[in-house]
mmCIF file of the N, C-alpha and C atoms, coordinates in Angstrom:
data_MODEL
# 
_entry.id   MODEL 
# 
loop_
_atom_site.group_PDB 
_atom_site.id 
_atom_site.type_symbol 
_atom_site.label_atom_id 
_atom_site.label_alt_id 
_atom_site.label_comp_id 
_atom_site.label_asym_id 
_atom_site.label_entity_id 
_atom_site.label_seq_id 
_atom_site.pdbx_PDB_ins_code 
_atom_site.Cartn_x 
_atom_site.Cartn_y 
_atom_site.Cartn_z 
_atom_site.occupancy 
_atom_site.B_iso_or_equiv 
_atom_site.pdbx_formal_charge 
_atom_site.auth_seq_id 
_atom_site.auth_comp_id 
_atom_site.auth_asym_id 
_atom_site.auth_atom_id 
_atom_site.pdbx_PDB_model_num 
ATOM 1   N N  . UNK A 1 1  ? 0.844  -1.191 0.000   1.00 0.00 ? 1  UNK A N  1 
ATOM 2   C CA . UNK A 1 1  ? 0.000  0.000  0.000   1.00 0.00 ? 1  UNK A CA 1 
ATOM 3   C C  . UNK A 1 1  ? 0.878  1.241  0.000   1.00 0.00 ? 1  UNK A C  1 
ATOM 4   N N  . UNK A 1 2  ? 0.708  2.238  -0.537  1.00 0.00 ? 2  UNK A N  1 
ATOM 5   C CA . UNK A 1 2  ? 1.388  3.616  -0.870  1.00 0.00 ? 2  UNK A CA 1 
ATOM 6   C C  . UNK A 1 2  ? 0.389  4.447  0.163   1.00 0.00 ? 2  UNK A C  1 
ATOM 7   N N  . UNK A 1 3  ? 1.310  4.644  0.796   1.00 0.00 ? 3  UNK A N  1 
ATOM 8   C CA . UNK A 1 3  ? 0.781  6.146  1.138   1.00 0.00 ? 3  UNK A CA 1 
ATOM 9   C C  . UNK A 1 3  ? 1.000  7.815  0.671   1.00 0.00 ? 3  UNK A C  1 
ATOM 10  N N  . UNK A 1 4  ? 0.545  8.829  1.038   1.00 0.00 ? 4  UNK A N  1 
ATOM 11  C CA . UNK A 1 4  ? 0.111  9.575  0.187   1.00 0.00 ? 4  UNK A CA 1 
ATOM 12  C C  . UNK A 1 4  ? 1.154  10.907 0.702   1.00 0.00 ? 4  UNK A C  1 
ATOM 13  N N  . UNK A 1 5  ? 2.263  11.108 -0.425  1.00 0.00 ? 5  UNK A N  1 
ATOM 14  C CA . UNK A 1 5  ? 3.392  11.691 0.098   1.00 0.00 ? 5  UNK A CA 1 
ATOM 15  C C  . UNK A 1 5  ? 3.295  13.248 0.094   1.00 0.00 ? 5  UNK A C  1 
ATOM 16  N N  . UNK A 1 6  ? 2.285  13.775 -0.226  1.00 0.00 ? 6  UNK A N  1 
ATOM 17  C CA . UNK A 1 6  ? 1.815  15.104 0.527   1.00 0.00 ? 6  UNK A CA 1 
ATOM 18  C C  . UNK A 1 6  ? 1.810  15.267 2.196   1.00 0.00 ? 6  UNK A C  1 
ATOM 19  N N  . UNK A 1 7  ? 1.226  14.515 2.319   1.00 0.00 ? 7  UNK A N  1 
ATOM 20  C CA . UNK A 1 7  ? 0.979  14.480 3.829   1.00 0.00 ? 7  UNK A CA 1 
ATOM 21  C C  . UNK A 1 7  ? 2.164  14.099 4.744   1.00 0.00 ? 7  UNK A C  1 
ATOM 22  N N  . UNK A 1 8  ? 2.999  15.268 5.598   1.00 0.00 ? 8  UNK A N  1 
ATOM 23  C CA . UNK A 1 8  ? 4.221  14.901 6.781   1.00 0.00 ? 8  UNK A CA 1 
ATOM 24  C C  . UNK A 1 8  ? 4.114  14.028 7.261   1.00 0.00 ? 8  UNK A C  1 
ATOM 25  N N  . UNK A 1 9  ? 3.261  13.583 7.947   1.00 0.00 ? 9  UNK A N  1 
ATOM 26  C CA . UNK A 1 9  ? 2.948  12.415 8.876   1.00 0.00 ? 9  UNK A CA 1 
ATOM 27  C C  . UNK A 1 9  ? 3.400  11.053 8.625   1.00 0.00 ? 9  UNK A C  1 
ATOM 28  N N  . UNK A 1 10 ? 3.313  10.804 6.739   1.00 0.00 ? 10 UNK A N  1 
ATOM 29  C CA . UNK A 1 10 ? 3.412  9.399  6.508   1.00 0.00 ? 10 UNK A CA 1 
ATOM 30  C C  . UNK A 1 10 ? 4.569  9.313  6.255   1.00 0.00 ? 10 UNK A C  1 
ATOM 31  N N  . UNK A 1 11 ? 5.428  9.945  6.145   1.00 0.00 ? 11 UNK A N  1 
ATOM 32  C CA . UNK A 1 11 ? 7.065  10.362 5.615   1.00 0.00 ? 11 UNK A CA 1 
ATOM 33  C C  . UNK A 1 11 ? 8.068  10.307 7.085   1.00 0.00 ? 11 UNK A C  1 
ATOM 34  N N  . UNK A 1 12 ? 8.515  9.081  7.497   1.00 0.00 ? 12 UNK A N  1 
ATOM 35  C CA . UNK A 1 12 ? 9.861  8.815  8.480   1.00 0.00 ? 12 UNK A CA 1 
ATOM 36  C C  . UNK A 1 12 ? 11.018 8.928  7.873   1.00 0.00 ? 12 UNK A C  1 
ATOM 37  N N  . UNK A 1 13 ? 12.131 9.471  8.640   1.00 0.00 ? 13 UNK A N  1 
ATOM 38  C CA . UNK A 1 13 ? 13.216 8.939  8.162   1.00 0.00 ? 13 UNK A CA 1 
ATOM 39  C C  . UNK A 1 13 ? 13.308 7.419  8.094   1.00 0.00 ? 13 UNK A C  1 
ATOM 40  N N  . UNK A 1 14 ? 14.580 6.945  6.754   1.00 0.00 ? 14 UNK A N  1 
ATOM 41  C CA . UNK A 1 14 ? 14.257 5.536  7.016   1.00 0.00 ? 14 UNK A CA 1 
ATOM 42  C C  . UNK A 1 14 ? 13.546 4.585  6.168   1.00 0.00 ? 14 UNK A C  1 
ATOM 43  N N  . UNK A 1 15 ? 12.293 5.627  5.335   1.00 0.00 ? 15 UNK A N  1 
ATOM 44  C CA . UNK A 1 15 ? 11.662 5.341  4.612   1.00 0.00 ? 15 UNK A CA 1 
ATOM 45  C C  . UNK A 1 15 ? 12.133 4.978  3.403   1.00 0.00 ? 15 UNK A C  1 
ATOM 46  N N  . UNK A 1 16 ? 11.551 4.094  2.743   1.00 0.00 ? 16 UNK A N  1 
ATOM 47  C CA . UNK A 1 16 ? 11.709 3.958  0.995   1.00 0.00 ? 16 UNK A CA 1 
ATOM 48  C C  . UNK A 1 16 ? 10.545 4.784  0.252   1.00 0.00 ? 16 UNK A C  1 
ATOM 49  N N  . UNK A 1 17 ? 11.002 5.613  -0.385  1.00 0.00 ? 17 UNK A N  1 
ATOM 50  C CA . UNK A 1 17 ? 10.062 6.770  -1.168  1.00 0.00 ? 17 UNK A CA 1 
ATOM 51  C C  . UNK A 1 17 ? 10.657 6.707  -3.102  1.00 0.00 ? 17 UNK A C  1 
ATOM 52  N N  . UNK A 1 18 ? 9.981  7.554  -3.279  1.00 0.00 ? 18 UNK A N  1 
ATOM 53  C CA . UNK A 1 18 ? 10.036 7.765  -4.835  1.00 0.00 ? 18 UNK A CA 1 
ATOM 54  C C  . UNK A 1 18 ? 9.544  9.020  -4.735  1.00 0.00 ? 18 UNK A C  1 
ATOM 55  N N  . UNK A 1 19 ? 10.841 9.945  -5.404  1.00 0.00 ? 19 UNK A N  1 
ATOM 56  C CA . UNK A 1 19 ? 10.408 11.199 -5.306  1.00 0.00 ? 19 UNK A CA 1 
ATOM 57  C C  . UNK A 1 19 ? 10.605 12.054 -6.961  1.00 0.00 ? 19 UNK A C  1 
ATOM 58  N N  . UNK A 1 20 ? 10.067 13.020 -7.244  1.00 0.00 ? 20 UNK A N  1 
ATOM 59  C CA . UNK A 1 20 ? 10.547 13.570 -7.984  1.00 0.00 ? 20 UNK A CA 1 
ATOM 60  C C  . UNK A 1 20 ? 11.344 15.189 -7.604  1.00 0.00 ? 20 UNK A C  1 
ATOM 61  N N  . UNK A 1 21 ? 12.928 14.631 -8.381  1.00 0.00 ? 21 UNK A N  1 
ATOM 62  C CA . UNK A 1 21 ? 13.251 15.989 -8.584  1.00 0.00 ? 21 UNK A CA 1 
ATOM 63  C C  . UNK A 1 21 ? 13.311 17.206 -9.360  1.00 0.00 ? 21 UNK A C  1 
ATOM 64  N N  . UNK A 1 22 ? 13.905 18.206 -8.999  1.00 0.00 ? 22 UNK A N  1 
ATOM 65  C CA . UNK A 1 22 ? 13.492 19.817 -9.417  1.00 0.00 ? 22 UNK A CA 1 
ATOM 66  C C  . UNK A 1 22 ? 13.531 19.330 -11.391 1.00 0.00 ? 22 UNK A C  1 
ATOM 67  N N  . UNK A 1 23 ? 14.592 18.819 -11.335 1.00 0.00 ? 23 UNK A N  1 
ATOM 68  C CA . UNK A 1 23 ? 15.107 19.322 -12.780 1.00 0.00 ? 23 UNK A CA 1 
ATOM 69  C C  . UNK A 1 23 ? 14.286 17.653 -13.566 1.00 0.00 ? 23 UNK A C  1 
ATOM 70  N N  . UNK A 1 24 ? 13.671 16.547 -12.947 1.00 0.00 ? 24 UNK A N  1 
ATOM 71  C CA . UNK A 1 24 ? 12.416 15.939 -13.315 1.00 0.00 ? 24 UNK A CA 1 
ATOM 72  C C  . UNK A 1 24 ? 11.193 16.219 -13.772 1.00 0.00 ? 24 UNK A C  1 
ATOM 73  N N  . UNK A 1 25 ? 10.700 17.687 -12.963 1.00 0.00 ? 25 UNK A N  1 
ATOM 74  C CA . UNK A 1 25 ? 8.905  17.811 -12.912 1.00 0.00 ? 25 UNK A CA 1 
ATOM 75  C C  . UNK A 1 25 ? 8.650  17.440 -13.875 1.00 0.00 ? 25 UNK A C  1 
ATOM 76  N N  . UNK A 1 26 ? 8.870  18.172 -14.932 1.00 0.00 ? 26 UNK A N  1 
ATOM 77  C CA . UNK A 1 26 ? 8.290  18.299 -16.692 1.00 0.00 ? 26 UNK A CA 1 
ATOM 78  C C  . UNK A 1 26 ? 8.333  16.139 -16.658 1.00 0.00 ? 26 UNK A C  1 
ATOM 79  N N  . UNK A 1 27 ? 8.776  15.727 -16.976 1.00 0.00 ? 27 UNK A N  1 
ATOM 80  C CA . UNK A 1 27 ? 9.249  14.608 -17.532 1.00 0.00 ? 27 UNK A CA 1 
ATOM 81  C C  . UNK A 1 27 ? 8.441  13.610 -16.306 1.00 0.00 ? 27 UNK A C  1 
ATOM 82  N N  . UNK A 1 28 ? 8.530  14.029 -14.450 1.00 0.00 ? 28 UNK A N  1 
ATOM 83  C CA . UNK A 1 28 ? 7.552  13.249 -14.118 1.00 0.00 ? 28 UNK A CA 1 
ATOM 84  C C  . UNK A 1 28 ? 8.599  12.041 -13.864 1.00 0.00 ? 28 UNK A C  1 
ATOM 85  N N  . UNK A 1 29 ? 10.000 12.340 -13.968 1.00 0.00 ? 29 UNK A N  1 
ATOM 86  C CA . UNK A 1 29 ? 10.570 11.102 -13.779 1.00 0.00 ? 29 UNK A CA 1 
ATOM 87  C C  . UNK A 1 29 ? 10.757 10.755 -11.963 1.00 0.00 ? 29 UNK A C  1 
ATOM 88  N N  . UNK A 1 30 ? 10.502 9.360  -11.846 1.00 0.00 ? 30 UNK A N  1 
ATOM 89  C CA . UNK A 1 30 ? 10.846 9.236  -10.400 1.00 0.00 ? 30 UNK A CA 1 
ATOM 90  C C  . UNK A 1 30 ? 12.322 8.791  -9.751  1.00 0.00 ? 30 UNK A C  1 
ATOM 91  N N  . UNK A 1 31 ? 12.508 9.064  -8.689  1.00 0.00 ? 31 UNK A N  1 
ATOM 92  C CA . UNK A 1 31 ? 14.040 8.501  -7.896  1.00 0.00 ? 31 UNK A CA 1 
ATOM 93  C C  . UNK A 1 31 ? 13.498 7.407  -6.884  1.00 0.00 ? 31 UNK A C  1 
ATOM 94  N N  . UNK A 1 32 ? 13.971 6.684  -6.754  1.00 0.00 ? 32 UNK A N  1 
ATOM 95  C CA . UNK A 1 32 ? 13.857 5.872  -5.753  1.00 0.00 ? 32 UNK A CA 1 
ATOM 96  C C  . UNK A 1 32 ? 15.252 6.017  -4.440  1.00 0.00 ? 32 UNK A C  1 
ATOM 97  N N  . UNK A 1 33 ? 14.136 6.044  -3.532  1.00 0.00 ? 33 UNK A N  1 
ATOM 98  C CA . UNK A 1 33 ? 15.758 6.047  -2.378  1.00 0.00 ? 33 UNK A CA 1 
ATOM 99  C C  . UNK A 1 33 ? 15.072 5.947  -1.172  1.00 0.00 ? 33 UNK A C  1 
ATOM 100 N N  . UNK A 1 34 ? 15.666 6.207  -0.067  1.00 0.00 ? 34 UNK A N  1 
ATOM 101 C CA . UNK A 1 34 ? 15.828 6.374  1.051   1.00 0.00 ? 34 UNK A CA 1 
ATOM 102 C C  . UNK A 1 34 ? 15.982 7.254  2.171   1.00 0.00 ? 34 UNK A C  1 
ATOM 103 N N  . UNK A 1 35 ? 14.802 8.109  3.065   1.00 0.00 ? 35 UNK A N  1 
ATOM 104 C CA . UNK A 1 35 ? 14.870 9.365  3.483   1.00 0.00 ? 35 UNK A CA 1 
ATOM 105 C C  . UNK A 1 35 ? 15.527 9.957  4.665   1.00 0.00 ? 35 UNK A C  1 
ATOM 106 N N  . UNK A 1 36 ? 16.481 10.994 3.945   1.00 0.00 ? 36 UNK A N  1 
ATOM 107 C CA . UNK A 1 36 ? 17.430 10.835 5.156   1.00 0.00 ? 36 UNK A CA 1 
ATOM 108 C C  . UNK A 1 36 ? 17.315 12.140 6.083   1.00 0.00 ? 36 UNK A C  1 
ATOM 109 N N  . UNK A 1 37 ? 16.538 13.071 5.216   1.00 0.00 ? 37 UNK A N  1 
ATOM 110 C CA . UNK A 1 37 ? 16.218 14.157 6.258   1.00 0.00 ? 37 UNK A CA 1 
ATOM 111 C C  . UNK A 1 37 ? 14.766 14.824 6.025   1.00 0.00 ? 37 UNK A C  1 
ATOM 112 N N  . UNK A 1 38 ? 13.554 15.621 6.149   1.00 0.00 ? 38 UNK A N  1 
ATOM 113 C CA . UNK A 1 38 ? 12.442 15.825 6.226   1.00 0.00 ? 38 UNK A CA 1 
ATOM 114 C C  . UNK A 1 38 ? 13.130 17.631 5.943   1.00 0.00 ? 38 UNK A C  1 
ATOM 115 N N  . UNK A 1 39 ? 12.466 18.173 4.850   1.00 0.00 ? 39 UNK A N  1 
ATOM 116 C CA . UNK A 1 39 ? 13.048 19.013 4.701   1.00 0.00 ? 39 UNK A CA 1 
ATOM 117 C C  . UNK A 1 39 ? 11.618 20.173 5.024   1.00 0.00 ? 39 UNK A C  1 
ATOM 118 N N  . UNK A 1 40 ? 10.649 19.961 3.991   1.00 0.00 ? 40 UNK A N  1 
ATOM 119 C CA . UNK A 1 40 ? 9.075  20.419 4.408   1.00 0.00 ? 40 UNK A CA 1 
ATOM 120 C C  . UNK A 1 40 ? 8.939  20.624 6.011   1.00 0.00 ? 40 UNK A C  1 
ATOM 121 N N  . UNK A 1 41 ? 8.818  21.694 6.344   1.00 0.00 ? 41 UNK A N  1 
ATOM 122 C CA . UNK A 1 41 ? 8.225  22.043 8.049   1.00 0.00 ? 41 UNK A CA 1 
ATOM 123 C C  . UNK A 1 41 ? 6.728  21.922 7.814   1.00 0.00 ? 41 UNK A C  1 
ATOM 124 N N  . UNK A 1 42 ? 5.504  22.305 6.881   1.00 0.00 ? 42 UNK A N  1 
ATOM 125 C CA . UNK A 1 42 ? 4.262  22.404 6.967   1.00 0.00 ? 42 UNK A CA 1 
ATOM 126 C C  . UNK A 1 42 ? 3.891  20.951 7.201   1.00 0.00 ? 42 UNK A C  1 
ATOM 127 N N  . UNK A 1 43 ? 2.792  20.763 7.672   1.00 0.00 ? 43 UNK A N  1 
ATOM 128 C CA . UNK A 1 43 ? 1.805  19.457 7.717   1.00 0.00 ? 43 UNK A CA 1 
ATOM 129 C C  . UNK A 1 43 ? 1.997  18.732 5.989   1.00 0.00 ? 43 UNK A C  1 
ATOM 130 N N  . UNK A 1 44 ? 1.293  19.338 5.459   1.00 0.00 ? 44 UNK A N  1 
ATOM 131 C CA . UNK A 1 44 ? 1.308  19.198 3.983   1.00 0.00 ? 44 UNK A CA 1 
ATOM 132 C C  . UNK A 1 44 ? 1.800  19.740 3.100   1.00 0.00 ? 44 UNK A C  1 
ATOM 133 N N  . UNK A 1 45 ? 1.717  19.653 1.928   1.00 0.00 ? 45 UNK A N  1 
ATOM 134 C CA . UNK A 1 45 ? 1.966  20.292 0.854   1.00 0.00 ? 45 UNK A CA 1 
ATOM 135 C C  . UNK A 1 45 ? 1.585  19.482 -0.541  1.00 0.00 ? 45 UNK A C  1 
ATOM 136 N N  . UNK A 1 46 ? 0.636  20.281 -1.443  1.00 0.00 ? 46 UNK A N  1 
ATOM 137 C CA . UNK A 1 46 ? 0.153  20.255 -2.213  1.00 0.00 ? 46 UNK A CA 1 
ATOM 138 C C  . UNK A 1 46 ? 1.420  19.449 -3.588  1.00 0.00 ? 46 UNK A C  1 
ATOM 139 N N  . UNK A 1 47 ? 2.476  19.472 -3.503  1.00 0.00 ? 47 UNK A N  1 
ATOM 140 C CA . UNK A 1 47 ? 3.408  18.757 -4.332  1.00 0.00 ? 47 UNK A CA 1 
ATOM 141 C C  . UNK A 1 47 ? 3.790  17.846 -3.746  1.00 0.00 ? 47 UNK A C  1 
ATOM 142 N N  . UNK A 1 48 ? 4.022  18.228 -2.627  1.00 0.00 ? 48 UNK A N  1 
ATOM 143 C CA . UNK A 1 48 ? 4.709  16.723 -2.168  1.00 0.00 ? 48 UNK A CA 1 
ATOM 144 C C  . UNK A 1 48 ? 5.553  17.131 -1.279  1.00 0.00 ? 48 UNK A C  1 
ATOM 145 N N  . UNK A 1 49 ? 5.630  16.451 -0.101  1.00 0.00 ? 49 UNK A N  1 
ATOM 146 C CA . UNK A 1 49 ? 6.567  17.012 1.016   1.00 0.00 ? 49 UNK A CA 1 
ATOM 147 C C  . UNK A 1 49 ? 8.015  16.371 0.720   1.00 0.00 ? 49 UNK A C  1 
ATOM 148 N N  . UNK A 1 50 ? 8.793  17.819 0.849   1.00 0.00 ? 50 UNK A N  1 
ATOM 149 C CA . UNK A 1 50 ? 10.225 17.659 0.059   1.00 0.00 ? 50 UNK A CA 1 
ATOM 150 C C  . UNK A 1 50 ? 11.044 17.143 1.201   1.00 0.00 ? 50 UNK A C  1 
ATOM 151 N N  . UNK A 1 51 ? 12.081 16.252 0.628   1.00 0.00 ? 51 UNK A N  1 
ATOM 152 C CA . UNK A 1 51 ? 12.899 15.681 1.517   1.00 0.00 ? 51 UNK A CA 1 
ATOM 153 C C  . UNK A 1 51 ? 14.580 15.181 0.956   1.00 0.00 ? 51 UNK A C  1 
ATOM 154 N N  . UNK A 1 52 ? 15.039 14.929 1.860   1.00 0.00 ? 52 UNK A N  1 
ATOM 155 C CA . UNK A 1 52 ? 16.602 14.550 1.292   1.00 0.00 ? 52 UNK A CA 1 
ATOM 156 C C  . UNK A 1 52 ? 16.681 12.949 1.061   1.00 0.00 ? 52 UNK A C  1 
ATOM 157 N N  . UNK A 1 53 ? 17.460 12.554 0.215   1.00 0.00 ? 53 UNK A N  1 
ATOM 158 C CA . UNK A 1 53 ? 17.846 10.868 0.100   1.00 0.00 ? 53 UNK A CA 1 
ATOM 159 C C  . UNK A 1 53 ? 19.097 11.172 0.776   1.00 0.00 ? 53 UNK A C  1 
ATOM 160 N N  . UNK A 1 54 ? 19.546 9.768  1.137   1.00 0.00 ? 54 UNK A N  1 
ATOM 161 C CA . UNK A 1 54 ? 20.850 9.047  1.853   1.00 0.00 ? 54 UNK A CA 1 
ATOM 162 C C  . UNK A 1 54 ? 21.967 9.610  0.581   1.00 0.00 ? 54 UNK A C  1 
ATOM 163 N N  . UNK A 1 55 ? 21.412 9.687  -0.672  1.00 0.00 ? 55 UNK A N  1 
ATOM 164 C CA . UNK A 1 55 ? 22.393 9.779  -1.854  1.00 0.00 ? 55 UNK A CA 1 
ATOM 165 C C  . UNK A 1 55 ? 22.755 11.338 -1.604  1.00 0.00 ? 55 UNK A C  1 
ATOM 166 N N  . UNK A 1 56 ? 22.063 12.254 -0.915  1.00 0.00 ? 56 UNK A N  1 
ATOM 167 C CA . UNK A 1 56 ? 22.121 13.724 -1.170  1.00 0.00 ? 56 UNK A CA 1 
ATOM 168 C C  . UNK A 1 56 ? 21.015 13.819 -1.939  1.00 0.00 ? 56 UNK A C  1 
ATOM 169 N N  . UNK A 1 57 ? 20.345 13.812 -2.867  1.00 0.00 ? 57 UNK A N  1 
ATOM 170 C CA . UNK A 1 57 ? 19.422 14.426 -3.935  1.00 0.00 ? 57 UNK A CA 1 
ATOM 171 C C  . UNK A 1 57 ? 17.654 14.156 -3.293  1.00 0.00 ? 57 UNK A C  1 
ATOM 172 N N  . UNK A 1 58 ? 17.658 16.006 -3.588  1.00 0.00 ? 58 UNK A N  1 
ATOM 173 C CA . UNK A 1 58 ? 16.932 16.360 -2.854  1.00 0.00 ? 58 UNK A CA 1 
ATOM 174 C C  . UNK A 1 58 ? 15.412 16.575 -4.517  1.00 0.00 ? 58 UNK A C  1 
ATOM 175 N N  . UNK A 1 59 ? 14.214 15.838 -3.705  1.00 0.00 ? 59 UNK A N  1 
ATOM 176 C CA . UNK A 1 59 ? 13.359 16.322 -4.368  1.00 0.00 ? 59 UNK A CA 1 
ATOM 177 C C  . UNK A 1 59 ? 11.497 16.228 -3.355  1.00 0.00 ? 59 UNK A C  1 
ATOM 178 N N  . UNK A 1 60 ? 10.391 16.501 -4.082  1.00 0.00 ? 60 UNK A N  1 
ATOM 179 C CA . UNK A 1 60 ? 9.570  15.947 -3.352  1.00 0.00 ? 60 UNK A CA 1 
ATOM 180 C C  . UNK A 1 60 ? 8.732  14.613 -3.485  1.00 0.00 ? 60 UNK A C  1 
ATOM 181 N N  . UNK A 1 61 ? 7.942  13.836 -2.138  1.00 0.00 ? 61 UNK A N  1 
ATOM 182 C CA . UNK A 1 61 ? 7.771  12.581 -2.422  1.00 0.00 ? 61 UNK A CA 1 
ATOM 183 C C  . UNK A 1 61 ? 6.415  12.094 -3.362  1.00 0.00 ? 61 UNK A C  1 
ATOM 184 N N  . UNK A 1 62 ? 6.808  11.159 -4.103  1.00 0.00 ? 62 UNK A N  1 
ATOM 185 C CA . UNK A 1 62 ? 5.342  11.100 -4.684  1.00 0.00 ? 62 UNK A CA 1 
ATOM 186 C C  . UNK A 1 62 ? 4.756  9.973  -4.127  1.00 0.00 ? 62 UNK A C  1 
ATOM 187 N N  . UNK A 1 63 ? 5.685  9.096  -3.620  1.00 0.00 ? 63 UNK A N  1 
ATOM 188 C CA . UNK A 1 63 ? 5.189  7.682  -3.496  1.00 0.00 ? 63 UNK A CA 1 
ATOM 189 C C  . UNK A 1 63 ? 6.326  7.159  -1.921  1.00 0.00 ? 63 UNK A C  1 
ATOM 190 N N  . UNK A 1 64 ? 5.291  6.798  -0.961  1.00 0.00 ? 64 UNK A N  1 
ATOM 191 C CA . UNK A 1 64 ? 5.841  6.461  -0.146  1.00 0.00 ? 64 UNK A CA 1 
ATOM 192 C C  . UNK A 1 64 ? 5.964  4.957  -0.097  1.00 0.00 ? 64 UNK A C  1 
ATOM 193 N N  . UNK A 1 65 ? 6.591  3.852  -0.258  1.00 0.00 ? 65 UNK A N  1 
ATOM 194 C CA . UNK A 1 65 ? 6.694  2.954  -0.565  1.00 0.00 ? 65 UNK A CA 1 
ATOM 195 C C  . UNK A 1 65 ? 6.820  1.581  0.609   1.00 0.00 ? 65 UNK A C  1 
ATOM 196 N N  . UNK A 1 66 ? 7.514  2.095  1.606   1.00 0.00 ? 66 UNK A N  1 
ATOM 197 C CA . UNK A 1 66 ? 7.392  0.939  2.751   1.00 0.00 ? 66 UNK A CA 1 
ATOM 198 C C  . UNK A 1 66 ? 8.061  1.647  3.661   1.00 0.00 ? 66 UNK A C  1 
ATOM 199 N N  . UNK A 1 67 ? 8.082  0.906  4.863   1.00 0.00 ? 67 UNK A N  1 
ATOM 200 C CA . UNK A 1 67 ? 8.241  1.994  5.787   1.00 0.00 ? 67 UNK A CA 1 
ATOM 201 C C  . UNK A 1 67 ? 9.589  1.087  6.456   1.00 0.00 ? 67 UNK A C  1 
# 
């Protein structure tokens, strides 16, 4: 089950996510990784609450994948 990566709450460090980054949007391409820091302070956000991978590359999540 995916949870819904707007929403802070469902986003731990730790996590396996799929995010898209800045220089992705247009194209919609996803990253897969691992979240290593919570970058978004709001509850939500309408794109996607932005966060860091273990790799460094920073984008927001679309797909929260397992926890």
């Amino acid at each position: 089950m995916e949870a819904d990566g707007r929403i802070r709450s469902n986003i731990q460090i730790g996590y396996s996510v799929e995010v898209v980054q800045k220089h992705h949007q247009r194209s919609g391409e996803l990253t897969e990784g691992i979240v290593k820091r919570i970058l978004t302070s709001s509850a939500n956000h309408h794109h996607g609450i932005k966060v860091m991978l273990e790799t460094g590359e920073v984008g927001r999540v679309k797909n929260v994948l397992k926890e």
